[in-house]
Chimera marker file (.cmm) of the C-alpha trace (Angstrom):
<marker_set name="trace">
<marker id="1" x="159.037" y="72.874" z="233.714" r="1" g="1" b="0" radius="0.5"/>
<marker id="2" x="157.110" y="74.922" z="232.065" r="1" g="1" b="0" radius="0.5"/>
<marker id="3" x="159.078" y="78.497" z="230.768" r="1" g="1" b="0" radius="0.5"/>
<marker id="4" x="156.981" y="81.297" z="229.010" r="1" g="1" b="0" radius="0.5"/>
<marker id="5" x="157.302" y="80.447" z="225.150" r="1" g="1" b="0" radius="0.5"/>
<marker id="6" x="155.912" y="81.503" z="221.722" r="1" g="1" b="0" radius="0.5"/>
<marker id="7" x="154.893" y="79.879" z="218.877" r="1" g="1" b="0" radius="0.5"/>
<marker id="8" x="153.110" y="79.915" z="215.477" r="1" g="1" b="0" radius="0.5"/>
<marker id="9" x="150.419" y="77.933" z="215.550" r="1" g="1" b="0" radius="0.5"/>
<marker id="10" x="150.782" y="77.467" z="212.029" r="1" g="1" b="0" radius="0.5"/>
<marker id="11" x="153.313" y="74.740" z="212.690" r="1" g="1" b="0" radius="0.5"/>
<marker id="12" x="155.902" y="76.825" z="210.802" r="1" g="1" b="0" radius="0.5"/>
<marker id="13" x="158.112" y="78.012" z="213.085" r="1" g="1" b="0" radius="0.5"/>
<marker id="14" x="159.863" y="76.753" z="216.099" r="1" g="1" b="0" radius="0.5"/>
<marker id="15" x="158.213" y="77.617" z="220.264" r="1" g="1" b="0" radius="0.5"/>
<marker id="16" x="160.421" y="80.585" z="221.347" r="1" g="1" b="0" radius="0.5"/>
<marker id="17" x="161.498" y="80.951" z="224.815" r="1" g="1" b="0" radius="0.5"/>
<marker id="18" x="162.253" y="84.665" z="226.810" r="1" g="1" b="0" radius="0.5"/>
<marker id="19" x="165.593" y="84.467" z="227.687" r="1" g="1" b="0" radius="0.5"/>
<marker id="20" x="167.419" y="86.707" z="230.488" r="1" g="1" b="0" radius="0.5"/>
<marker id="21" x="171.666" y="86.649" z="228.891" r="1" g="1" b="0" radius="0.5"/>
<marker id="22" x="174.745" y="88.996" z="230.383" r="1" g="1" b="0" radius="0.5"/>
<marker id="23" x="175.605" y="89.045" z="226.892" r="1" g="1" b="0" radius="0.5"/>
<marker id="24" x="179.331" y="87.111" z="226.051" r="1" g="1" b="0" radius="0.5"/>
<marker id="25" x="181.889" y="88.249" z="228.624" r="1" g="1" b="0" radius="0.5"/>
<marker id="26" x="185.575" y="86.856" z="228.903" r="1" g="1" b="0" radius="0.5"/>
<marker id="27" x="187.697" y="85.980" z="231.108" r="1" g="1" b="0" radius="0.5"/>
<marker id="28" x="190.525" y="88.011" z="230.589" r="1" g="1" b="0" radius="0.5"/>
<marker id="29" x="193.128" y="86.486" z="233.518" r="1" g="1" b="0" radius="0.5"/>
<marker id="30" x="195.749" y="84.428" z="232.798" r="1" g="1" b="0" radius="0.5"/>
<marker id="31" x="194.108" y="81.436" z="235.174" r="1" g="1" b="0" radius="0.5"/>
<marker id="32" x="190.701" y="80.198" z="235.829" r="1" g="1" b="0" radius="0.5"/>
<marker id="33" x="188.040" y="82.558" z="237.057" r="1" g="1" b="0" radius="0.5"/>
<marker id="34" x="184.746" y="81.538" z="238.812" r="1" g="1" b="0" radius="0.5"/>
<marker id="35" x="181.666" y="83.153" z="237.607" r="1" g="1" b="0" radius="0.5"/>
<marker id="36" x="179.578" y="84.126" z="240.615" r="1" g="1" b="0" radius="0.5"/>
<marker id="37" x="175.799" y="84.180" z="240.421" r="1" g="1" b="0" radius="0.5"/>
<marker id="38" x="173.769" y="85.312" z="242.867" r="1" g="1" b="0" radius="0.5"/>
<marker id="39" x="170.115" y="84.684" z="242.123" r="1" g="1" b="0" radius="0.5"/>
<marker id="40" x="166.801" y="86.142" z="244.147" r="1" g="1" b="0" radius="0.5"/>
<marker id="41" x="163.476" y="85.361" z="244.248" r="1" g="1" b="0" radius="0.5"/>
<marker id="42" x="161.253" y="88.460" z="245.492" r="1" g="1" b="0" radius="0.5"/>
<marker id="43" x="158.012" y="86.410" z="244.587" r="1" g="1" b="0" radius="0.5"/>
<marker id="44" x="155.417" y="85.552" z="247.320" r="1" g="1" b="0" radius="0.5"/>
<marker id="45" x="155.248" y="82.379" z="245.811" r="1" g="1" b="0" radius="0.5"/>
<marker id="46" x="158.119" y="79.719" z="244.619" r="1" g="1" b="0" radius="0.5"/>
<marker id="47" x="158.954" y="80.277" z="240.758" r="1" g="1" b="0" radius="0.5"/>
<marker id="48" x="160.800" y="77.702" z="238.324" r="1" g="1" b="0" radius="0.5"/>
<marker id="49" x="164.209" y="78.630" z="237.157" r="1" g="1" b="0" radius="0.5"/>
<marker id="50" x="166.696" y="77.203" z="234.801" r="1" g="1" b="0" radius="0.5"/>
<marker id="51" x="170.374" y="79.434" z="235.000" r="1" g="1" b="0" radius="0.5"/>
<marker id="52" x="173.123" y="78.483" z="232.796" r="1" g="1" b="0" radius="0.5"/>
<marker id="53" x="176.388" y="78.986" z="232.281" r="1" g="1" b="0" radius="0.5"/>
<marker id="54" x="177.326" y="78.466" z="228.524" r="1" g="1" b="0" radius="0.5"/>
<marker id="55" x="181.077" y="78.274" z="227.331" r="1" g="1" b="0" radius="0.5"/>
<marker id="56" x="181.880" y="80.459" z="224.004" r="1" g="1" b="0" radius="0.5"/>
<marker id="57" x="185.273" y="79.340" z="223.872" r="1" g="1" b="0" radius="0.5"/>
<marker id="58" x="188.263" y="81.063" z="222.954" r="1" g="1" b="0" radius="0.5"/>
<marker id="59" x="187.705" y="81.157" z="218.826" r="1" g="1" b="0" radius="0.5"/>
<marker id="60" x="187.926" y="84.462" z="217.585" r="1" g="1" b="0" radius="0.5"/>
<marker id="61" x="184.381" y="83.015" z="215.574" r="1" g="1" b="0" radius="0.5"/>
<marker id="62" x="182.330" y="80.924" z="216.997" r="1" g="1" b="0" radius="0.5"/>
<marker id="63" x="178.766" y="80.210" z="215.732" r="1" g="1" b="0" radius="0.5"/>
<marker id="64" x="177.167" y="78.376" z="218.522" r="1" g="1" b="0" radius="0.5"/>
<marker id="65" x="178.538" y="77.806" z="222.309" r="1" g="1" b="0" radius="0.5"/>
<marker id="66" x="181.015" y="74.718" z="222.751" r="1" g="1" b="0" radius="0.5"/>
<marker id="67" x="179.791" y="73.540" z="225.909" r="1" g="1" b="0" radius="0.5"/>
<marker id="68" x="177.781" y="74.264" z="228.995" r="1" g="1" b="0" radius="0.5"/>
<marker id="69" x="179.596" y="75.264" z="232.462" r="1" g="1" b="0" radius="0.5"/>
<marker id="70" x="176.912" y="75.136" z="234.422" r="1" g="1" b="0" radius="0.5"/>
<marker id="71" x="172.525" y="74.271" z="233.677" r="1" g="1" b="0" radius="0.5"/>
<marker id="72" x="170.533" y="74.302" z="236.958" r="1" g="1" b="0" radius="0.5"/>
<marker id="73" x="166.884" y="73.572" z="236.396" r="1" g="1" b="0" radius="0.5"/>
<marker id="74" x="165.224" y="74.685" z="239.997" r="1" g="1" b="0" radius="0.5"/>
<marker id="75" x="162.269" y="75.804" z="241.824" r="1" g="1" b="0" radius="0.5"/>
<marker id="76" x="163.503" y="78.952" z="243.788" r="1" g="1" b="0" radius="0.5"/>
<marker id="77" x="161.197" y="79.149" z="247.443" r="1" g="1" b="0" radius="0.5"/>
<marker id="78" x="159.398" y="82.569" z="247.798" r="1" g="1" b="0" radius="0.5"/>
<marker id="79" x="162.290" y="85.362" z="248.831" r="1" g="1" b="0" radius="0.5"/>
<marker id="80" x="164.891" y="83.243" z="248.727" r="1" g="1" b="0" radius="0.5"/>
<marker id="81" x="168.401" y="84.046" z="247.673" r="1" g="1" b="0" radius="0.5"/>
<marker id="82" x="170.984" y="81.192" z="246.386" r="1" g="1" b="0" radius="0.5"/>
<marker id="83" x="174.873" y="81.222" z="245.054" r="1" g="1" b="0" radius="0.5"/>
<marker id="84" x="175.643" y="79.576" z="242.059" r="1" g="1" b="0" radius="0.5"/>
<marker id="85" x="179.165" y="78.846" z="240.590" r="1" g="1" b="0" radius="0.5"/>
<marker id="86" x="180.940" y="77.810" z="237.503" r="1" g="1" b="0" radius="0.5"/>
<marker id="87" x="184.738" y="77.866" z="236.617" r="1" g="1" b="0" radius="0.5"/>
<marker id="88" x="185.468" y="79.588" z="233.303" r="1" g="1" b="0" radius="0.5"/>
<marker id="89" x="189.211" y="78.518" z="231.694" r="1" g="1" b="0" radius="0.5"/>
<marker id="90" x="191.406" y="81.193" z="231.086" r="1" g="1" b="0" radius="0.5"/>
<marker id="91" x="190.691" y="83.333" z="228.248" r="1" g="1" b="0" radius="0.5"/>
<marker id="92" x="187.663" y="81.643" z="227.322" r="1" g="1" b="0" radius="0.5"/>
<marker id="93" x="184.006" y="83.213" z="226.429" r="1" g="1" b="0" radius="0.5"/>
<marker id="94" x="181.405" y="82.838" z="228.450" r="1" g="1" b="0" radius="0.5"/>
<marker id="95" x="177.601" y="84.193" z="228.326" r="1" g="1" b="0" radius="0.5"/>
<marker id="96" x="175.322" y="83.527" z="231.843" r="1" g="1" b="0" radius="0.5"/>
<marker id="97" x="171.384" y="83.111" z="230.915" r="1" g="1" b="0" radius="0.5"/>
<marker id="98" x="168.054" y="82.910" z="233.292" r="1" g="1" b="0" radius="0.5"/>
<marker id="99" x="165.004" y="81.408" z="232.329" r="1" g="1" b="0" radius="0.5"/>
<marker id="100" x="162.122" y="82.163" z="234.358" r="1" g="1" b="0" radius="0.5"/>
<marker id="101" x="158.972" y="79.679" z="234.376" r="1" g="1" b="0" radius="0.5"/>
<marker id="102" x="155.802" y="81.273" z="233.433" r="1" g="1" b="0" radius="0.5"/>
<marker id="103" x="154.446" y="80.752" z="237.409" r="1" g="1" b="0" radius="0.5"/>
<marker id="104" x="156.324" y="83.758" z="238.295" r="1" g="1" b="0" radius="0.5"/>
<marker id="105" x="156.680" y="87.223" z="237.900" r="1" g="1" b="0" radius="0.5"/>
<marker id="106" x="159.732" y="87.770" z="235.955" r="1" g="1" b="0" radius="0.5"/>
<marker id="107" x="160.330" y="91.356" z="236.779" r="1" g="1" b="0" radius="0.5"/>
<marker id="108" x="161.018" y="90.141" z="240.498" r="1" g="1" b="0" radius="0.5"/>
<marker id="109" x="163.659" y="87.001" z="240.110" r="1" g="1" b="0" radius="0.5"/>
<marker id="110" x="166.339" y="88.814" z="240.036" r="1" g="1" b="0" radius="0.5"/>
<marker id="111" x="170.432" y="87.526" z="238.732" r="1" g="1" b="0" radius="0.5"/>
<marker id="112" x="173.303" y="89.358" z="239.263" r="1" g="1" b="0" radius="0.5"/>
<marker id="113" x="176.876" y="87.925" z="237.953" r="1" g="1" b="0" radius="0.5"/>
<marker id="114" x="180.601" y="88.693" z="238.598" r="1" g="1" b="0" radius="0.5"/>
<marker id="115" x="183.782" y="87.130" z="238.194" r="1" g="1" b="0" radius="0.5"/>
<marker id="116" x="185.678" y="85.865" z="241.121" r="1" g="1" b="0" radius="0.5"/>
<marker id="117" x="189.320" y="85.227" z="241.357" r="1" g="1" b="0" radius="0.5"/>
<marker id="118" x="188.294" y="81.559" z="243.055" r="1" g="1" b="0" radius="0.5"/>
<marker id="119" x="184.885" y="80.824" z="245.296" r="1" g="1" b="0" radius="0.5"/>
<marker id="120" x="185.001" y="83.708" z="247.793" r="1" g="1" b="0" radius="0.5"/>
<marker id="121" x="188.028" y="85.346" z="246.295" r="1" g="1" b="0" radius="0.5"/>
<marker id="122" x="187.924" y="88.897" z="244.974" r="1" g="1" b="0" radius="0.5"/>
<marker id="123" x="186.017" y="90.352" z="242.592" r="1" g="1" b="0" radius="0.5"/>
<marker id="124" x="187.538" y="90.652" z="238.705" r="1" g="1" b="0" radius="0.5"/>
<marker id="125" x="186.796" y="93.628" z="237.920" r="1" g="1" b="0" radius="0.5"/>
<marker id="126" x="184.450" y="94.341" z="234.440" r="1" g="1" b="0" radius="0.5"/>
<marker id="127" x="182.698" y="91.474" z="234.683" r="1" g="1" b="0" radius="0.5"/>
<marker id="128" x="180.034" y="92.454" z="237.049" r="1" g="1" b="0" radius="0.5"/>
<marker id="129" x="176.587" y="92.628" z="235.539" r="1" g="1" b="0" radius="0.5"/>
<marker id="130" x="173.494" y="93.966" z="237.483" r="1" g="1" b="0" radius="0.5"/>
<marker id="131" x="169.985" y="92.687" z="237.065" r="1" g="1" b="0" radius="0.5"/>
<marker id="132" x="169.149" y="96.320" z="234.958" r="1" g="1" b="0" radius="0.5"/>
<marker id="133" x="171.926" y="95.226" z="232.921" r="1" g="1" b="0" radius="0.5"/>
<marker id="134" x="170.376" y="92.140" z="231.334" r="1" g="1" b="0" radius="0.5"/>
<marker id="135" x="169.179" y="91.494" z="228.108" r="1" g="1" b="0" radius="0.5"/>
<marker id="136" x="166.142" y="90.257" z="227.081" r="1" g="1" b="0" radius="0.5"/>
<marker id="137" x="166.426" y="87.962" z="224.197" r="1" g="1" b="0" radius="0.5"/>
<marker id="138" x="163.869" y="85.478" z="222.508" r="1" g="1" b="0" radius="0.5"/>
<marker id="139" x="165.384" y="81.346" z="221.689" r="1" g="1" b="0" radius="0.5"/>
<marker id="140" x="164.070" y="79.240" z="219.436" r="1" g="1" b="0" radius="0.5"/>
<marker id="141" x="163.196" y="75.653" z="221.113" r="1" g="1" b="0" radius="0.5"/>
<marker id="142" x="164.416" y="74.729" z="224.650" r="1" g="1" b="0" radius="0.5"/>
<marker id="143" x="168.037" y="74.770" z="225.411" r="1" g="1" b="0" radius="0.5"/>
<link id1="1" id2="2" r="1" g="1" b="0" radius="0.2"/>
<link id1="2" id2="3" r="1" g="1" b="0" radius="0.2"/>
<link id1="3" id2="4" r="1" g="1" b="0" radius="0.2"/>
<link id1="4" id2="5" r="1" g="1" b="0" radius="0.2"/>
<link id1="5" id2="6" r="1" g="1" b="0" radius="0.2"/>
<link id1="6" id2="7" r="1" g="1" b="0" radius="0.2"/>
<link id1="7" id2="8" r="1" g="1" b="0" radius="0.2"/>
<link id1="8" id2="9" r="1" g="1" b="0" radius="0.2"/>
<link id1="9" id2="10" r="1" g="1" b="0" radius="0.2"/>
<link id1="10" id2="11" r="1" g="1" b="0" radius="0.2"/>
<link id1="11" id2="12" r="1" g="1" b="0" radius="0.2"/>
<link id1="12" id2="13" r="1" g="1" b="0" radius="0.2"/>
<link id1="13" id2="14" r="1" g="1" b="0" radius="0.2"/>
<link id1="14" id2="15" r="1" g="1" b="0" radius="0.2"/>
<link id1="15" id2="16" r="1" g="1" b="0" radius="0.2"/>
<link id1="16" id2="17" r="1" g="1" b="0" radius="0.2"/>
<link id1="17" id2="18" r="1" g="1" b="0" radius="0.2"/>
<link id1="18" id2="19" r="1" g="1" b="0" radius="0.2"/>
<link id1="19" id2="20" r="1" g="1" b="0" radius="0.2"/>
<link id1="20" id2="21" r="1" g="1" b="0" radius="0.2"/>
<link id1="21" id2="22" r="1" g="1" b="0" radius="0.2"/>
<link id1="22" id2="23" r="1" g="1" b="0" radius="0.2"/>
<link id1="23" id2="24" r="1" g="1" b="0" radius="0.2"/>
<link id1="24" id2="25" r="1" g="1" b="0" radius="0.2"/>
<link id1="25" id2="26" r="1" g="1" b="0" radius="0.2"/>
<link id1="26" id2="27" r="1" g="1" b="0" radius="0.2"/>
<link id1="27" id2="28" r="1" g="1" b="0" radius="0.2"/>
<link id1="28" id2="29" r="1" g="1" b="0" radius="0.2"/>
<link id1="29" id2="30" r="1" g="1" b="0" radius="0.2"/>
<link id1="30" id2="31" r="1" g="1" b="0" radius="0.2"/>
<link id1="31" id2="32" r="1" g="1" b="0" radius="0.2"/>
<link id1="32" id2="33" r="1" g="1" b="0" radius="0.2"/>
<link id1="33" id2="34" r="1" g="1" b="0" radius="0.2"/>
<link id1="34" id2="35" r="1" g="1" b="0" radius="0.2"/>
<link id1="35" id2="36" r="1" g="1" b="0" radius="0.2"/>
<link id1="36" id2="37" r="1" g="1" b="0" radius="0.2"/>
<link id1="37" id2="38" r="1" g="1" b="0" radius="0.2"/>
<link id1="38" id2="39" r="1" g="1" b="0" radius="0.2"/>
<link id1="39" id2="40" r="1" g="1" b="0" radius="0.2"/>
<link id1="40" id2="41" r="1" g="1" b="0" radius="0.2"/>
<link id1="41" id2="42" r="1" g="1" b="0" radius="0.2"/>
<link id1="42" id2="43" r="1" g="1" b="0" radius="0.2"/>
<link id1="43" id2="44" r="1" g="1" b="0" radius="0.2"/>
<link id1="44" id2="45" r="1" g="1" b="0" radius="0.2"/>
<link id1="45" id2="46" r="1" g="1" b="0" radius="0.2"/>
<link id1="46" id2="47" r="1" g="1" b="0" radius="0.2"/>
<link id1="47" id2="48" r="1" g="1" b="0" radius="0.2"/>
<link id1="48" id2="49" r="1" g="1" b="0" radius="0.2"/>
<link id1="49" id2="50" r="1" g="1" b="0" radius="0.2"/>
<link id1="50" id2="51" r="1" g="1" b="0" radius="0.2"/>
<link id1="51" id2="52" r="1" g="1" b="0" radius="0.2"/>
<link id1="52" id2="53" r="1" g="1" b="0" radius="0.2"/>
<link id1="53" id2="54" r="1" g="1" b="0" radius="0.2"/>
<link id1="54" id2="55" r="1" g="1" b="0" radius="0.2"/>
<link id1="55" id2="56" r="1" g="1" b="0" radius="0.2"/>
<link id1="56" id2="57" r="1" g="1" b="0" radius="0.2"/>
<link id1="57" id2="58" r="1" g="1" b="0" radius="0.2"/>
<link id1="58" id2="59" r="1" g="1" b="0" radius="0.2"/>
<link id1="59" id2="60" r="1" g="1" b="0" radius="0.2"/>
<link id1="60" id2="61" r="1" g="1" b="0" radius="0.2"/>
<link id1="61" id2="62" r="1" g="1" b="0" radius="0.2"/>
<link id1="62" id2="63" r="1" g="1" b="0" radius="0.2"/>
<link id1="63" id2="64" r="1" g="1" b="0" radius="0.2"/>
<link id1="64" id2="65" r="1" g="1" b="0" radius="0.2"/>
<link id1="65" id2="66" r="1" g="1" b="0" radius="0.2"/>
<link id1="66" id2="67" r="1" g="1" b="0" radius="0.2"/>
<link id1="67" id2="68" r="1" g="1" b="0" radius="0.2"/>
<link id1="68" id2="69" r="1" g="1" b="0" radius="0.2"/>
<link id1="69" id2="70" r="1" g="1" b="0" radius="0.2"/>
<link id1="70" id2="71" r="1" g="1" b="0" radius="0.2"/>
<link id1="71" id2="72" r="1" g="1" b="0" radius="0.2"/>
<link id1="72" id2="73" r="1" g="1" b="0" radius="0.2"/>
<link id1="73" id2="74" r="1" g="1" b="0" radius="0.2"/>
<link id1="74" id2="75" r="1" g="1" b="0" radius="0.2"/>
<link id1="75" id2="76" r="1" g="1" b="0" radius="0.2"/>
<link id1="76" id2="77" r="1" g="1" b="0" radius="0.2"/>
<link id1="77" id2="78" r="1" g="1" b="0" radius="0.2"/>
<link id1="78" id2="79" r="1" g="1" b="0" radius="0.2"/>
<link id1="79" id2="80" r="1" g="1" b="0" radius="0.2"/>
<link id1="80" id2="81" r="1" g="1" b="0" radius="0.2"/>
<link id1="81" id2="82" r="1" g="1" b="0" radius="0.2"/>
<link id1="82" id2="83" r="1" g="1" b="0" radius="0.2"/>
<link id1="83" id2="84" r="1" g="1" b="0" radius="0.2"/>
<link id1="84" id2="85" r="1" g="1" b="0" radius="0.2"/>
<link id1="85" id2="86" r="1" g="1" b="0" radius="0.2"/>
<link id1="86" id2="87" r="1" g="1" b="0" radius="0.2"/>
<link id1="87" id2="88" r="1" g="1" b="0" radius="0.2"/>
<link id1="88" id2="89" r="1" g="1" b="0" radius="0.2"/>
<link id1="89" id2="90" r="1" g="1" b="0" radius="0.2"/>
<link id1="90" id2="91" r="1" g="1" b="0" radius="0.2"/>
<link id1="91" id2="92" r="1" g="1" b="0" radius="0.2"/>
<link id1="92" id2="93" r="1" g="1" b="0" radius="0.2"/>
<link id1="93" id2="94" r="1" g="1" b="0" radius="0.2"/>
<link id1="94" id2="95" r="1" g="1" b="0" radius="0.2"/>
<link id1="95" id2="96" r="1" g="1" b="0" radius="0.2"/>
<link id1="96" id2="97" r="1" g="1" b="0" radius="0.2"/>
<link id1="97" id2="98" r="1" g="1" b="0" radius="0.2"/>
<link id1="98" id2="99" r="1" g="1" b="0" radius="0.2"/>
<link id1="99" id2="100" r="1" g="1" b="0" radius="0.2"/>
<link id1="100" id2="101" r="1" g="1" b="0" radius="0.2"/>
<link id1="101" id2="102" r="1" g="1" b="0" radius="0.2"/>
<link id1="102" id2="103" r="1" g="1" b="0" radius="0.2"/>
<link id1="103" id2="104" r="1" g="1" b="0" radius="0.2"/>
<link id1="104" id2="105" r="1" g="1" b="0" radius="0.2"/>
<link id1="105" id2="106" r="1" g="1" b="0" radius="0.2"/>
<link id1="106" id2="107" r="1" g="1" b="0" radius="0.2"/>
<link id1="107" id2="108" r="1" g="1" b="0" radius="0.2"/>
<link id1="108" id2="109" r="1" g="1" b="0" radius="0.2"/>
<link id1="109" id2="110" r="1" g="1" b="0" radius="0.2"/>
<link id1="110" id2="111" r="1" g="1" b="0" radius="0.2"/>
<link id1="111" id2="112" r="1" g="1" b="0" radius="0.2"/>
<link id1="112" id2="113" r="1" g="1" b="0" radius="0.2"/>
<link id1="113" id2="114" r="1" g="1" b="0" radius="0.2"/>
<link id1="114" id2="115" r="1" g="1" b="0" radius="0.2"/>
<link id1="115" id2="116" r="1" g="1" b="0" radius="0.2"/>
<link id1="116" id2="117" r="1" g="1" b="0" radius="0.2"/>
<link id1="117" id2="118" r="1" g="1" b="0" radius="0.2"/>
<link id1="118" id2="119" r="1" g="1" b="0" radius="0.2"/>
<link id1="119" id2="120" r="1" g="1" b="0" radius="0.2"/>
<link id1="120" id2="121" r="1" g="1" b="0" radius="0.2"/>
<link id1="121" id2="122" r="1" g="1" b="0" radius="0.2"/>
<link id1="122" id2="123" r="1" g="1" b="0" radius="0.2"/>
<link id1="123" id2="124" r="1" g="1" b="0" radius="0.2"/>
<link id1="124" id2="125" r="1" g="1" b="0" radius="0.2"/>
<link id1="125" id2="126" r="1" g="1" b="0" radius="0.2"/>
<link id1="126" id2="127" r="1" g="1" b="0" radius="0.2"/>
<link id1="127" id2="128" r="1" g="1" b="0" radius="0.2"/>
<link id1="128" id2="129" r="1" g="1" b="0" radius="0.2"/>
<link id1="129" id2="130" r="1" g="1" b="0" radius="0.2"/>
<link id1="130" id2="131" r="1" g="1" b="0" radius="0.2"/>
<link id1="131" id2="132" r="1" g="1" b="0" radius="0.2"/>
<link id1="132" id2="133" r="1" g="1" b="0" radius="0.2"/>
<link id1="133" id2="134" r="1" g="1" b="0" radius="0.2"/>
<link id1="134" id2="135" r="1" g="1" b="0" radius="0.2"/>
<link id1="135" id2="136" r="1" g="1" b="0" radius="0.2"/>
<link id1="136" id2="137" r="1" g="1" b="0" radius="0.2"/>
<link id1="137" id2="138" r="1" g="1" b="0" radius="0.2"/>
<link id1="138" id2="139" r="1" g="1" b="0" radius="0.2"/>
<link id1="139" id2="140" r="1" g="1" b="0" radius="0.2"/>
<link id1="140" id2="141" r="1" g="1" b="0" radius="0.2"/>
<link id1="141" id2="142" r="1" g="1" b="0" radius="0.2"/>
<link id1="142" id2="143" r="1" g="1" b="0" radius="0.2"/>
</marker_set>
């Protein structure tokens, strides 16, 4: 898969990679919560994808995520919705990211994220976030 990345071509620096995050959210319920994604493709033409769910933790600091809840690596059909899920432990961090492969135009996949009380329960609420609500932040080397 090939995702829309910079680099230097002096060879200094690492290939950076546009990343769509929520920011780091938690999960402020005394139980497991399952974050709900619900990702669209308005394309006329299938697009490569890569969503993931990465675990913060619960550390008051924490330098780097401690694990990954969910990585999908797809290619989405032309205006095509799918569901995604990952459970999030109680009180734990948790940041949801797209990547969008350089075949499609980014401004039309669109994710939108909230946490559920279970798969098809009700909606937690603050930790909905709305495509216009993402951030757009730049990785160094592939995650």
């Amino acid at each position: 898969m090939e995702f829309e990345s910079t680099s230097d071509r002096g060879g200094g620096r690492p290939r950076r990679t546009t990343v769509y995050t929520t920011g780091i959210l938690q999960n402020n319920l005394n139980t497991a919560l399952t974050a709900h994604i619900d990702l669209v493709n308005l394309n006329d033409e299938p697009v490569e994808v890569r969503v993931q769910v990465l675990n913060w933790g619960t550390a008051v600091t924490q330098t780097n995520p401690v694990g990954s809840l969910l990585d999908v690596t797809q290619t989405l059909a032309a205006n095509t919705r799918v569901a995604l899920n990952a459970t999030v432990v109680a009180t734990n961090h948790y940041e949801v990211r797209l990547t969008v492969g350089r075949n499609g135009n980014r401004e039309n996949v669109l994710l939108t994220t909230y946490g559920r009380t279970s798969i098809g329960g009700g909606q937690v609420n603050g930790l909905s976030v709305l495509p216009s609500q993402l951030l757009t932040i730049e990785v160094d080397g592939c995650l």
